[in-house]
C-alpha positions as CSV (number, residue, x, y, z in Angstrom):
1,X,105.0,103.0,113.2
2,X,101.8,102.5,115.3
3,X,100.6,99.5,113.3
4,X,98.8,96.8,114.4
5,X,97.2,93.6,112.1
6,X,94.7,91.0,113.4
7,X,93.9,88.1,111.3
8,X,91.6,85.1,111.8
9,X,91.9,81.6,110.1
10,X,89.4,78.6,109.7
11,X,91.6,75.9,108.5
12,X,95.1,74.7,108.3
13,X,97.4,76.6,105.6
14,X,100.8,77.6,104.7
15,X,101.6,80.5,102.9
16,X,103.4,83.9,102.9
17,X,102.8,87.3,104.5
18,X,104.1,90.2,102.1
19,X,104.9,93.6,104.1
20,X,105.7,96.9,101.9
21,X,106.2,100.3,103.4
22,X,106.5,103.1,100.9
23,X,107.2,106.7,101.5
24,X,105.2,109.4,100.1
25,X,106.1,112.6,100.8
26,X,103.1,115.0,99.1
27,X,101.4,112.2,97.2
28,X,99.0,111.2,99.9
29,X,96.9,109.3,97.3
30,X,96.3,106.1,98.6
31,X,97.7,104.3,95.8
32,X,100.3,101.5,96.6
33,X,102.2,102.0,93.3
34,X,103.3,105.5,93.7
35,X,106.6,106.6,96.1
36,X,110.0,104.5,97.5
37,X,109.5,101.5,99.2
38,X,110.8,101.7,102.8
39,X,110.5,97.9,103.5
40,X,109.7,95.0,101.3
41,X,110.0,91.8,103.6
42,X,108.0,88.5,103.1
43,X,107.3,85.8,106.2
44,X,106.6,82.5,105.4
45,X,103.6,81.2,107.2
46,X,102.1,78.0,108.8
47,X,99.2,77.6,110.1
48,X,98.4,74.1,112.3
């Protein structure tokens, strides 16, 4: 998939990272509501 996420935190946290991958054949839109979904996977996160 070529994709590549970079985030940057200030403080301590805990929480959950939500990925979703849809296919959209034709309906390049850029709405996330429109096509199949691929992947749906959620991470749980902590941050020390």
């Amino acid at each position: 998939m070529g994709l590549k996420v970079e985030v940057t935190t200030v403080a301590a946290s805990k929480g959950s990272l939500d990925v979703v991958l849809k296919h959209q054949p034709n309906i390049k839109s850029g709405s996330q509501n429109v096509g199949s979904t691929d992947i749906d996977a959620s991470f749980i996160l902590i941050i020390k």
